[in-house]
Every structure is written in C-alpha cells, then in structure tokens.
HTML snippet that shows the backbone in 3Dmol.js (N, CA, C, O; Angstrom):
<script src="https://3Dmol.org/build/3Dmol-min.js"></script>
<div id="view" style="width:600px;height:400px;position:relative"></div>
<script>
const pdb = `
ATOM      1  N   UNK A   1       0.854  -1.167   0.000  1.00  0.00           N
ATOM      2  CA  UNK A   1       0.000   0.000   0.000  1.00  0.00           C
ATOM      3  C   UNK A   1       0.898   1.227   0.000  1.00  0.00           C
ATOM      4  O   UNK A   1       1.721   1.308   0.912  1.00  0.00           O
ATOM      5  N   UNK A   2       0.841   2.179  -0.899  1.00  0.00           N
ATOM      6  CA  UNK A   2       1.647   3.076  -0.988  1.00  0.00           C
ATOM      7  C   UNK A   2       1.278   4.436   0.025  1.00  0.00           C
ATOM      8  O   UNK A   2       0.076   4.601   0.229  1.00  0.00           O
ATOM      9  N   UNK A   3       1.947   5.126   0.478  1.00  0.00           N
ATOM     10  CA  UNK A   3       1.524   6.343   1.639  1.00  0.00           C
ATOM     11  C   UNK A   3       1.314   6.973   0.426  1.00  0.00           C
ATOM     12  O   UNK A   3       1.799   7.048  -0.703  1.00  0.00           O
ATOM     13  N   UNK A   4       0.143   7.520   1.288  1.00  0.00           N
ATOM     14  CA  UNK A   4      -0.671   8.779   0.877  1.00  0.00           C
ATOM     15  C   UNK A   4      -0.023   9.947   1.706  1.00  0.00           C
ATOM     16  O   UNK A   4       0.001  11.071   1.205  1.00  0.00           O
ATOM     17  N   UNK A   5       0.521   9.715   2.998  1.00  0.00           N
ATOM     18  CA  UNK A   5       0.955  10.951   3.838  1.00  0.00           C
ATOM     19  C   UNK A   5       1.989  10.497   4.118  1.00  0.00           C
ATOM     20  O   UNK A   5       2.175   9.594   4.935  1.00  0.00           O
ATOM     21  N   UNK A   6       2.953  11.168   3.358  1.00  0.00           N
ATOM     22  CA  UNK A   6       4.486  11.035   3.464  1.00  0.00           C
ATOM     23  C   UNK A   6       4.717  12.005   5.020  1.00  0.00           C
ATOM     24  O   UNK A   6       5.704  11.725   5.700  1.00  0.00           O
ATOM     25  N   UNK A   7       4.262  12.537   5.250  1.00  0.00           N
ATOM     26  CA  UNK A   7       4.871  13.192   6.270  1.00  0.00           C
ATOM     27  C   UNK A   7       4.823  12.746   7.725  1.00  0.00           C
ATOM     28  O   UNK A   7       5.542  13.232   8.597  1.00  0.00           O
ATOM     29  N   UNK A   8       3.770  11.625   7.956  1.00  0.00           N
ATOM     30  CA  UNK A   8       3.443  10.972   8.751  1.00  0.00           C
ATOM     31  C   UNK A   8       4.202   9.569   8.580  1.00  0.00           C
ATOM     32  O   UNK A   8       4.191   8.850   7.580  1.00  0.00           O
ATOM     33  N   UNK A   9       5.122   9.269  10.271  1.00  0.00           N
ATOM     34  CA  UNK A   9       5.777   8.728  10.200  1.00  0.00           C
ATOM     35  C   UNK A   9       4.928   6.458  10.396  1.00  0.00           C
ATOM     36  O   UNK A   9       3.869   5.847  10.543  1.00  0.00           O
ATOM     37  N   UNK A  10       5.854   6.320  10.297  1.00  0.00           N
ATOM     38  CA  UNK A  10       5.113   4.587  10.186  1.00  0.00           C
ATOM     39  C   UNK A  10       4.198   4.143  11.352  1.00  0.00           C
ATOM     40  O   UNK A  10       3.555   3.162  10.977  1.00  0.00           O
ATOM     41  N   UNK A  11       3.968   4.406  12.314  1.00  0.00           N
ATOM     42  CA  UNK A  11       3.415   4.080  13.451  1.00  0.00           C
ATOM     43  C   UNK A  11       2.099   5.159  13.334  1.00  0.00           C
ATOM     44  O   UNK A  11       0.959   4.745  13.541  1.00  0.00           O
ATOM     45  N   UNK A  12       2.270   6.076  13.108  1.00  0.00           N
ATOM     46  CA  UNK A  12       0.897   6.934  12.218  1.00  0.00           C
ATOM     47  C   UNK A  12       0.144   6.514  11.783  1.00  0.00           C
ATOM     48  O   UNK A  12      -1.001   6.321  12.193  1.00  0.00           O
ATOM     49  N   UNK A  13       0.742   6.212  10.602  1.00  0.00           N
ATOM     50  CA  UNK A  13      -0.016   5.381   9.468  1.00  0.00           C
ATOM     51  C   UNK A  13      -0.536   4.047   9.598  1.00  0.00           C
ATOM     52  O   UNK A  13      -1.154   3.438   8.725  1.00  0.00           O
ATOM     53  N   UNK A  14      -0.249   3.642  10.724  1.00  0.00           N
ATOM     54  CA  UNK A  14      -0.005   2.000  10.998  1.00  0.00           C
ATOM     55  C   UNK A  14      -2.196   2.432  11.783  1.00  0.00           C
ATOM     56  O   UNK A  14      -3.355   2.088  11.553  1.00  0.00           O
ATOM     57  N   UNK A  15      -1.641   3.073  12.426  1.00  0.00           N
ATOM     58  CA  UNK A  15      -2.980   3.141  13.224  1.00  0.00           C
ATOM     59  C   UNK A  15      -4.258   3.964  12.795  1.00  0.00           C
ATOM     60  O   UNK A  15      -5.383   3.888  13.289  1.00  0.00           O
ATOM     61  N   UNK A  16      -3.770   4.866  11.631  1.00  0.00           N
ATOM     62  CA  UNK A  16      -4.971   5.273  10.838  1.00  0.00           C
ATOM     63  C   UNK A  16      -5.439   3.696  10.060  1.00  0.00           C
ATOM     64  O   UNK A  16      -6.591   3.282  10.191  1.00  0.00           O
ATOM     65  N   UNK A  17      -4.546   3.032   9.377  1.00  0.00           N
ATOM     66  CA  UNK A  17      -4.876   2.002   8.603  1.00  0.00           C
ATOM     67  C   UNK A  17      -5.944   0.719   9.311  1.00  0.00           C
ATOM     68  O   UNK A  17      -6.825  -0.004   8.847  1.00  0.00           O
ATOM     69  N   UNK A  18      -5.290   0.912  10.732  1.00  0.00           N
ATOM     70  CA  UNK A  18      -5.549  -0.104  11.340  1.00  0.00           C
ATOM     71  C   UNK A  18      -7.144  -0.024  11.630  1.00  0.00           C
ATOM     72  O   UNK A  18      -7.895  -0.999  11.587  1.00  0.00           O
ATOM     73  N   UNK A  19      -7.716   1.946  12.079  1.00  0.00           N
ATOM     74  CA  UNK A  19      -8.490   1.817  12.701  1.00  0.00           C
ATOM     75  C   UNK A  19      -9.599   1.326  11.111  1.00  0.00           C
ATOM     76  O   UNK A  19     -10.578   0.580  11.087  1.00  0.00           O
ATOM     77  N   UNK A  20      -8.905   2.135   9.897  1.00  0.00           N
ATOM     78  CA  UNK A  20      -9.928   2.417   8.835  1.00  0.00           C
ATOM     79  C   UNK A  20     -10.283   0.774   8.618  1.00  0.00           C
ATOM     80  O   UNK A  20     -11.415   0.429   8.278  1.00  0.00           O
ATOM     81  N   UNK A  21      -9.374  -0.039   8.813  1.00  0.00           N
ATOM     82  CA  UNK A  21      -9.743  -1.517   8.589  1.00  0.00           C
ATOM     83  C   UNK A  21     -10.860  -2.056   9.517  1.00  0.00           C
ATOM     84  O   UNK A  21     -11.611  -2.892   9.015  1.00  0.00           O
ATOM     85  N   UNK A  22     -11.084  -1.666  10.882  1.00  0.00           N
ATOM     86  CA  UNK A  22     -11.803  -1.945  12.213  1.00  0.00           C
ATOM     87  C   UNK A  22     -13.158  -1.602  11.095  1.00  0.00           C
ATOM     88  O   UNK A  22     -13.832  -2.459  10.523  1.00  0.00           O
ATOM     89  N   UNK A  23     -13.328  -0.004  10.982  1.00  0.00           N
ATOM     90  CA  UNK A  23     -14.416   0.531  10.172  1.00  0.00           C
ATOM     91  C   UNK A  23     -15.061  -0.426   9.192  1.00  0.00           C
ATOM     92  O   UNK A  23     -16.206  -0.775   9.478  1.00  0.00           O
ATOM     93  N   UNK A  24     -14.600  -0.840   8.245  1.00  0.00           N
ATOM     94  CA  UNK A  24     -14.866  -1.475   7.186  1.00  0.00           C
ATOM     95  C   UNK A  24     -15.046  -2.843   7.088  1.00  0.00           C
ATOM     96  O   UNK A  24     -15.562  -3.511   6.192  1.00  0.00           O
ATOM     97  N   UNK A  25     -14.352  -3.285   8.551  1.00  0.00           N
ATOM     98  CA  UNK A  25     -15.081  -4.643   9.083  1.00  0.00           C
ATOM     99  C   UNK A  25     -16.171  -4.706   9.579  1.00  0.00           C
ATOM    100  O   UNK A  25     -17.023  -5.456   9.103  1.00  0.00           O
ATOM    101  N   UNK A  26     -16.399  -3.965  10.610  1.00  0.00           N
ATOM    102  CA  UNK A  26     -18.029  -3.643  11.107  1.00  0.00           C
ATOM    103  C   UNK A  26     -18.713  -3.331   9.908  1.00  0.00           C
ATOM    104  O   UNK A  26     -19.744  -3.951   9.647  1.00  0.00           O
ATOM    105  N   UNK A  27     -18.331  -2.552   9.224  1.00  0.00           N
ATOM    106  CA  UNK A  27     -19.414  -1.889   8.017  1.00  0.00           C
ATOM    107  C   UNK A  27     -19.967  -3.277   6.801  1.00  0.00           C
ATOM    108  O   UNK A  27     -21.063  -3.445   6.266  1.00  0.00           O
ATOM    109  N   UNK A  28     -18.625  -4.118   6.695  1.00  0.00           N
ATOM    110  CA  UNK A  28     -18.778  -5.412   5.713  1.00  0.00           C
ATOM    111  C   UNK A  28     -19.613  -6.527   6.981  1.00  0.00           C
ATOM    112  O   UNK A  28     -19.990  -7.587   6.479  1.00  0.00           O
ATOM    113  N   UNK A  29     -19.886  -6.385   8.371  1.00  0.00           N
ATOM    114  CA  UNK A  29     -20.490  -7.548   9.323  1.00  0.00           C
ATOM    115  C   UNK A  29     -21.798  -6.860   8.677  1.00  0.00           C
ATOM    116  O   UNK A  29     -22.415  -7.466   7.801  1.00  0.00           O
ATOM    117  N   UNK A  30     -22.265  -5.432   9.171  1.00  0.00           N
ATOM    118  CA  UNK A  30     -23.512  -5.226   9.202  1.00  0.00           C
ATOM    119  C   UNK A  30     -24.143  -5.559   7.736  1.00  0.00           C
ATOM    120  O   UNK A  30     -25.167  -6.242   7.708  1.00  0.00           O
ATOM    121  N   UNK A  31     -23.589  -5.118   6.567  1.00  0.00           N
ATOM    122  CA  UNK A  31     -24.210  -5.488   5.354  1.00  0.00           C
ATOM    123  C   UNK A  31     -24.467  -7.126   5.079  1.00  0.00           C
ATOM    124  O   UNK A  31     -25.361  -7.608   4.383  1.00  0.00           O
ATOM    125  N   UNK A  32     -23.454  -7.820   5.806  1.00  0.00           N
ATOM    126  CA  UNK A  32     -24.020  -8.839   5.370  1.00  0.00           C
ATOM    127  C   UNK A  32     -24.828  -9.541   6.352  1.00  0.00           C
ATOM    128  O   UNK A  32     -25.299 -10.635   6.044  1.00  0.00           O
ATOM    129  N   UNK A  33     -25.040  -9.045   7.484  1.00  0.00           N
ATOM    130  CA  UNK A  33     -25.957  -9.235   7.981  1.00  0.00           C
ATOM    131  C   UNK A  33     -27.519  -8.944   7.830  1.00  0.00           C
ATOM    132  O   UNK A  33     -28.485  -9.571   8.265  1.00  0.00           O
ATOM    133  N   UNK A  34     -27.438  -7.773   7.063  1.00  0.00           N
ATOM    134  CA  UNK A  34     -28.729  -7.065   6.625  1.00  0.00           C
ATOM    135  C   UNK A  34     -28.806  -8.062   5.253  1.00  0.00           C
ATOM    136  O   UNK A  34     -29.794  -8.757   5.014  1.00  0.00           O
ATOM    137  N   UNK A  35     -28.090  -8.035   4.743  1.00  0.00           N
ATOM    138  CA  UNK A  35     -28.280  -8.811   3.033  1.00  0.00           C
ATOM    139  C   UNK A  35     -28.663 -10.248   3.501  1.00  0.00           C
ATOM    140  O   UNK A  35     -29.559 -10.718   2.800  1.00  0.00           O
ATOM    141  N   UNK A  36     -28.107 -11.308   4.774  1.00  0.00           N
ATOM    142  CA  UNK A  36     -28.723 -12.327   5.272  1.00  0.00           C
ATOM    143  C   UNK A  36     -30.235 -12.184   5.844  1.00  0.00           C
ATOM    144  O   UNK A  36     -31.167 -12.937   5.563  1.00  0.00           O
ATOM    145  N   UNK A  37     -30.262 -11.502   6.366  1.00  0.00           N
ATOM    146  CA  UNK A  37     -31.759 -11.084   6.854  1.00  0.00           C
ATOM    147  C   UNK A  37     -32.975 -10.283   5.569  1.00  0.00           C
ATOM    148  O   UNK A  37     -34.188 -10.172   5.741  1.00  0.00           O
ATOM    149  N   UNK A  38     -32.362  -9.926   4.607  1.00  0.00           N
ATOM    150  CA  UNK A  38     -33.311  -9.372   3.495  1.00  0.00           C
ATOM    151  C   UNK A  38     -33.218 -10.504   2.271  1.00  0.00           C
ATOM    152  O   UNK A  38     -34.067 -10.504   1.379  1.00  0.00           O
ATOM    153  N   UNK A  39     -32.139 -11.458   2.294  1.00  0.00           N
ATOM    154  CA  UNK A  39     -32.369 -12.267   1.282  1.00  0.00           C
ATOM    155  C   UNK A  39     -31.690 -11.625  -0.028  1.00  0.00           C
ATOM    156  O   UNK A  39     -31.908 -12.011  -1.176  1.00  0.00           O
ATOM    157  N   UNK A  40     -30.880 -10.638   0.322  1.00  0.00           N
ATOM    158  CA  UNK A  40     -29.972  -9.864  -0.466  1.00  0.00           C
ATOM    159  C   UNK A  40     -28.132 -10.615  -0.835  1.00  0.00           C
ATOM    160  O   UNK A  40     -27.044 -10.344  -0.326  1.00  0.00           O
ATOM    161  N   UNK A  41     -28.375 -11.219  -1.501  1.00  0.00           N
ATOM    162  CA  UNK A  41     -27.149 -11.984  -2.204  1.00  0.00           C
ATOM    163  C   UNK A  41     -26.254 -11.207  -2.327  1.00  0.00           C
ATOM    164  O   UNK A  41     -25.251 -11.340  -1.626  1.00  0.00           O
ATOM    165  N   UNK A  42     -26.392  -9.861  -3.531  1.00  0.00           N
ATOM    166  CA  UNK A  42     -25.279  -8.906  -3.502  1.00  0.00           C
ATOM    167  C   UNK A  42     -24.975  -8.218  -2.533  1.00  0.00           C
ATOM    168  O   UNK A  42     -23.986  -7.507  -2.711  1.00  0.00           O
ATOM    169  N   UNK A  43     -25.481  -8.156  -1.518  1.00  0.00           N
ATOM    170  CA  UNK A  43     -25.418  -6.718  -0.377  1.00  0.00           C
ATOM    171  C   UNK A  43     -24.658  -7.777   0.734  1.00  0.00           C
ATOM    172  O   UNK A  43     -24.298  -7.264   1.794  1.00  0.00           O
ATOM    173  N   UNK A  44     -24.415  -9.165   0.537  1.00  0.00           N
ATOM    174  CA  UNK A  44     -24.003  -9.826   1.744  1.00  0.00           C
ATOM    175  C   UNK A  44     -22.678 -10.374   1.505  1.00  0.00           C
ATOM    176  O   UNK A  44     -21.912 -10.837   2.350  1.00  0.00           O
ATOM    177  N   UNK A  45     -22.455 -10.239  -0.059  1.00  0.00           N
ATOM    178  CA  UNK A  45     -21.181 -10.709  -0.711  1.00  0.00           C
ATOM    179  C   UNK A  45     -20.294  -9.163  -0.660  1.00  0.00           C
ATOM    180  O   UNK A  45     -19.113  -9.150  -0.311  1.00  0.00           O
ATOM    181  N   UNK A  46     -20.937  -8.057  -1.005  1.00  0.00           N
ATOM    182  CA  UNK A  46     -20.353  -6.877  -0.906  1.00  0.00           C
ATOM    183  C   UNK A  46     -19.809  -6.959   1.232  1.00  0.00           C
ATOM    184  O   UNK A  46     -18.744  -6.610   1.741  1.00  0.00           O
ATOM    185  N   UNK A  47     -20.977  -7.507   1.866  1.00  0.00           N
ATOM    186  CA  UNK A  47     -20.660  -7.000   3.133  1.00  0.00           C
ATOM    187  C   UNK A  47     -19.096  -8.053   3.546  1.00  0.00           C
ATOM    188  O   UNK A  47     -18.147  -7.580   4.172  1.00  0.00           O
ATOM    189  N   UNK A  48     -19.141  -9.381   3.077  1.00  0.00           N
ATOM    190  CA  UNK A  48     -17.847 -10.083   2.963  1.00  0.00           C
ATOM    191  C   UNK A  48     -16.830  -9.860   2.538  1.00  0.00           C
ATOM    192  O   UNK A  48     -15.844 -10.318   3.116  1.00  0.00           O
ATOM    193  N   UNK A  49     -16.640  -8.845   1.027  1.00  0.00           N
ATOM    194  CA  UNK A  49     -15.608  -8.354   0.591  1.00  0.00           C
ATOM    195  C   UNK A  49     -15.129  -6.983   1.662  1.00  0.00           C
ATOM    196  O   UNK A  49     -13.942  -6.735   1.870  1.00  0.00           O
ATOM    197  N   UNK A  50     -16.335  -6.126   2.313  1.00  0.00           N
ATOM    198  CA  UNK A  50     -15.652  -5.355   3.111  1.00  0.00           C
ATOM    199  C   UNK A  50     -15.049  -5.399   3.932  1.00  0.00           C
ATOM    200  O   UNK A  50     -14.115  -4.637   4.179  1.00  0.00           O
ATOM    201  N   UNK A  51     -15.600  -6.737   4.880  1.00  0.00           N
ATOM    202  CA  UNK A  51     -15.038  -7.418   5.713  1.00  0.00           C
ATOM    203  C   UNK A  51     -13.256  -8.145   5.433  1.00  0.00           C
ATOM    204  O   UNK A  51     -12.259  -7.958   6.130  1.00  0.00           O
ATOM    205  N   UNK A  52     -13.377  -8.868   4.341  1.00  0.00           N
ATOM    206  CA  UNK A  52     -11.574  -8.912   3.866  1.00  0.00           C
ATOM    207  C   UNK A  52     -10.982  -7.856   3.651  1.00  0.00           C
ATOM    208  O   UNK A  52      -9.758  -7.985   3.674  1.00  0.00           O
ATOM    209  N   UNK A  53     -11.397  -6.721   3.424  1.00  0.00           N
ATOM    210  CA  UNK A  53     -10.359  -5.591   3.323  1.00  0.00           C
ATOM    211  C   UNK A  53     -10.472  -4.618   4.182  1.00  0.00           C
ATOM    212  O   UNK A  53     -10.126  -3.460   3.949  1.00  0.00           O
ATOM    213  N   UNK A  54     -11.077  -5.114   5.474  1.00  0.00           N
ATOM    214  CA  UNK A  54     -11.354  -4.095   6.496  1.00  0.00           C
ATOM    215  C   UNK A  54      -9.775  -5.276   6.906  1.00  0.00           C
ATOM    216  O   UNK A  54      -8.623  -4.889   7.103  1.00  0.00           O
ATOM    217  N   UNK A  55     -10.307  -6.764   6.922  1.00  0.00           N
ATOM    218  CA  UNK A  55      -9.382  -6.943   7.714  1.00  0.00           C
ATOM    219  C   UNK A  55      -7.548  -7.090   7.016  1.00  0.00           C
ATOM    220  O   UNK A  55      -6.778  -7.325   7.947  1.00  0.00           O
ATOM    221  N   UNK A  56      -7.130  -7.033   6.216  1.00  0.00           N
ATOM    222  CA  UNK A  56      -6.039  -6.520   4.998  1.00  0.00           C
ATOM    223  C   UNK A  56      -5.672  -5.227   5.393  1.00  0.00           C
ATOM    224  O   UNK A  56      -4.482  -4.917   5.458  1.00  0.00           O
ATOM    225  N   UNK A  57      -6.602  -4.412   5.673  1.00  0.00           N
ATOM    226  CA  UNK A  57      -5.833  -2.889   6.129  1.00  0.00           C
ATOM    227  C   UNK A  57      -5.582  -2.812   7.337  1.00  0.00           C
ATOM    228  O   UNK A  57      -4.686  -2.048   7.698  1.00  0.00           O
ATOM    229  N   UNK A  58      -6.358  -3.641   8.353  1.00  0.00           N
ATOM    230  CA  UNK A  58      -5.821  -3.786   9.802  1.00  0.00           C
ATOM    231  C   UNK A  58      -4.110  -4.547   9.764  1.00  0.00           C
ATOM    232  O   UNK A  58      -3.075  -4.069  10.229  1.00  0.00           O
ATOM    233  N   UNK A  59      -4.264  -5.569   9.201  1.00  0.00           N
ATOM    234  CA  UNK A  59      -3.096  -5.997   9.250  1.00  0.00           C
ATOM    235  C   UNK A  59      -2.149  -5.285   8.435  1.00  0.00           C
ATOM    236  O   UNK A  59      -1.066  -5.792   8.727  1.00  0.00           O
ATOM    237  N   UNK A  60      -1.993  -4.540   7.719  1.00  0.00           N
ATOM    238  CA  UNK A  60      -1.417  -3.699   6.759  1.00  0.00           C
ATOM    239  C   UNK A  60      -0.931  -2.628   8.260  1.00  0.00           C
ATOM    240  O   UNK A  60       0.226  -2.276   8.491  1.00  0.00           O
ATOM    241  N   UNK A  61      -2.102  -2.289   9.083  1.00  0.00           N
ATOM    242  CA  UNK A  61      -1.414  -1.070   9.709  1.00  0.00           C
ATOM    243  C   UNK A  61      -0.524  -1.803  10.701  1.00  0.00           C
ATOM    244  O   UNK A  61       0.567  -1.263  10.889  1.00  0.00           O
ATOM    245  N   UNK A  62      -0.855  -3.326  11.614  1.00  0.00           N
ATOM    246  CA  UNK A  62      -0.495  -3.617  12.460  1.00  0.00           C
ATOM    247  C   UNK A  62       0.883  -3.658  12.071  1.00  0.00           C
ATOM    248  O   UNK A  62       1.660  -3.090  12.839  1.00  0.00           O
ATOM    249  N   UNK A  63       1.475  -4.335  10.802  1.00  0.00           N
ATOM    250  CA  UNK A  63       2.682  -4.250  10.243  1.00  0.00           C
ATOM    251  C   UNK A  63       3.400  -2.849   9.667  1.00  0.00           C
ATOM    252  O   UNK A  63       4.542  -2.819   9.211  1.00  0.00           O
ATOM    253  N   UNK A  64       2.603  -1.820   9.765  1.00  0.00           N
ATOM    254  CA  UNK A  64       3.044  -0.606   9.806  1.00  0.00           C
ATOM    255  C   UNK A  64       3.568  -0.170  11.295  1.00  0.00           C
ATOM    256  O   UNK A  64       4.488   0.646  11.339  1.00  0.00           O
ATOM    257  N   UNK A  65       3.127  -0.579  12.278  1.00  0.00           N
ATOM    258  CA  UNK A  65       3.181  -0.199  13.245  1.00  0.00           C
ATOM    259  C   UNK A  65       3.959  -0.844  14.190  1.00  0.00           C
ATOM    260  O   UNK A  65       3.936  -0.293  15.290  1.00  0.00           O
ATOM    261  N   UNK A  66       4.771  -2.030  14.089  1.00  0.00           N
ATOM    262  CA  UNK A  66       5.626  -2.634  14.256  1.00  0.00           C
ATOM    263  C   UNK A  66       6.942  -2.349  13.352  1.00  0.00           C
ATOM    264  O   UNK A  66       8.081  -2.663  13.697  1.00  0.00           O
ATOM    265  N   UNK A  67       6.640  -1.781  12.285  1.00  0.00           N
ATOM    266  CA  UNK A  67       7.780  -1.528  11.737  1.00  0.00           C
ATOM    267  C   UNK A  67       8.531   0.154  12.269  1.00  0.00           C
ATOM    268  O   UNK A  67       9.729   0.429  12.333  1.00  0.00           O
ATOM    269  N   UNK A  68       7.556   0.891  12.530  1.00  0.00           N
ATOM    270  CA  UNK A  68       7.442   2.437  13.411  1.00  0.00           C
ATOM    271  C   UNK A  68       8.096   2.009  14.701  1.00  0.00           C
ATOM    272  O   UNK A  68       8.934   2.680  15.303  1.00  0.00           O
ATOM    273  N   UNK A  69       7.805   1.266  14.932  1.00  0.00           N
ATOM    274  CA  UNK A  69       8.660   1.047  16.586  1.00  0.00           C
ATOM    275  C   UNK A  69       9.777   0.566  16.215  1.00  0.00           C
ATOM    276  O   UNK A  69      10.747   1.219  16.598  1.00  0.00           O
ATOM    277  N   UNK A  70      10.016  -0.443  15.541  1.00  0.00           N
ATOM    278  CA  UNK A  70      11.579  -0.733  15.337  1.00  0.00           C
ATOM    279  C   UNK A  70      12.261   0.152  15.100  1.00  0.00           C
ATOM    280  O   UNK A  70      13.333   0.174  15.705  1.00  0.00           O
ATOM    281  N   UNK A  71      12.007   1.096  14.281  1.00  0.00           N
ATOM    282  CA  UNK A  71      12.302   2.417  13.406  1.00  0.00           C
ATOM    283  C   UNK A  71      12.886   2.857  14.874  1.00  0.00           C
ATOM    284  O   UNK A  71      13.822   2.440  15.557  1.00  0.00           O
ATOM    285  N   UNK A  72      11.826   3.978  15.061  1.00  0.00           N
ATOM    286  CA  UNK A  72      11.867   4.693  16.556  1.00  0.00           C
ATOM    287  C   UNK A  72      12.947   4.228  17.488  1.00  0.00           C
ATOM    288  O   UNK A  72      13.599   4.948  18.243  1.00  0.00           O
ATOM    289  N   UNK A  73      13.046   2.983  17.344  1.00  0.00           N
ATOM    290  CA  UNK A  73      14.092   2.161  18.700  1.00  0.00           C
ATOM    291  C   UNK A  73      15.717   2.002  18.570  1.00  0.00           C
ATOM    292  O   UNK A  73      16.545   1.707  19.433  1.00  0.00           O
ATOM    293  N   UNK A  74      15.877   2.311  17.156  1.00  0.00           N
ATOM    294  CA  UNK A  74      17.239   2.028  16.458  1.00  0.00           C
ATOM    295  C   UNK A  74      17.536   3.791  15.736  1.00  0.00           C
ATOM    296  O   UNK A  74      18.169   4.091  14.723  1.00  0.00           O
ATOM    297  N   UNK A  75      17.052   4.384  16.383  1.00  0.00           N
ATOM    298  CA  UNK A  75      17.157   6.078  15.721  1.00  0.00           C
ATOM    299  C   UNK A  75      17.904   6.589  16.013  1.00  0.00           C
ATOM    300  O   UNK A  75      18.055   7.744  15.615  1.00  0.00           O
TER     301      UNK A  75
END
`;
const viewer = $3Dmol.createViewer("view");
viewer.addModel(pdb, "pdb");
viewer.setStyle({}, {cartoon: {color: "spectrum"}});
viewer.zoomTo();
viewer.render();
</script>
C-alpha cells in the first residue's frame, strides 16, 4: 500500500490504517448481515468483501506499526 501521507511517520499510518480496517469490518459484518436477513445476495457478498479488506488494512497497519517502533528504537 503506498503512503498517501508522506509526512506521517510509520506508526501513524499503521494506526490510521488499522483503525480504517476496524471501520470497514463492522461496516462489511452489518451489510451482510442485513443482506442475510433481506435475502440480499449482492449486499451480503459486498458486506464479505468489506469485511476482507477491512481486515487486509488492519493488518497492513499492524505491520506498519511494528515496523514504526523498530524504526523509533534504532534512531
């Protein structure tokens, strides 16, 4: 994933990513929960794909954010 905010150092970014992934997991549970409960096929497959890339950007930040501390520790 390429930075968008160069100026913000790795442990930054680690935890914007992390939280925006949290977001987009809840947001991909509830759709497909609503698309299970309405009988909505696309709205529950969309809520699963949000859910893999809610959780891809969490881990994207967690490994941002482990790499910010190593950083930080060897400076």
């Amino acid at each position: 994933m390429k930075s968008q905010h160069p100026d913000k150092n790795m442990t930054e970014r680690g935890m914007e990513h992390s939280a925006q992934g949290k977001m987009d997991n809840v947001k991909g549970k509830l759709k497909d929960a609503a698309g299970g409960l309405t009988g909505d096929a696309k709205l529950q497959a969309e809520g699963k794909m949000d859910q893999v890339k809610g959780k891809t950007k969490d881990t994207i930040g967690k490994i941002e954010r482990k790499i910010g501390e190593h950083d930080s520790r060897h400076e």
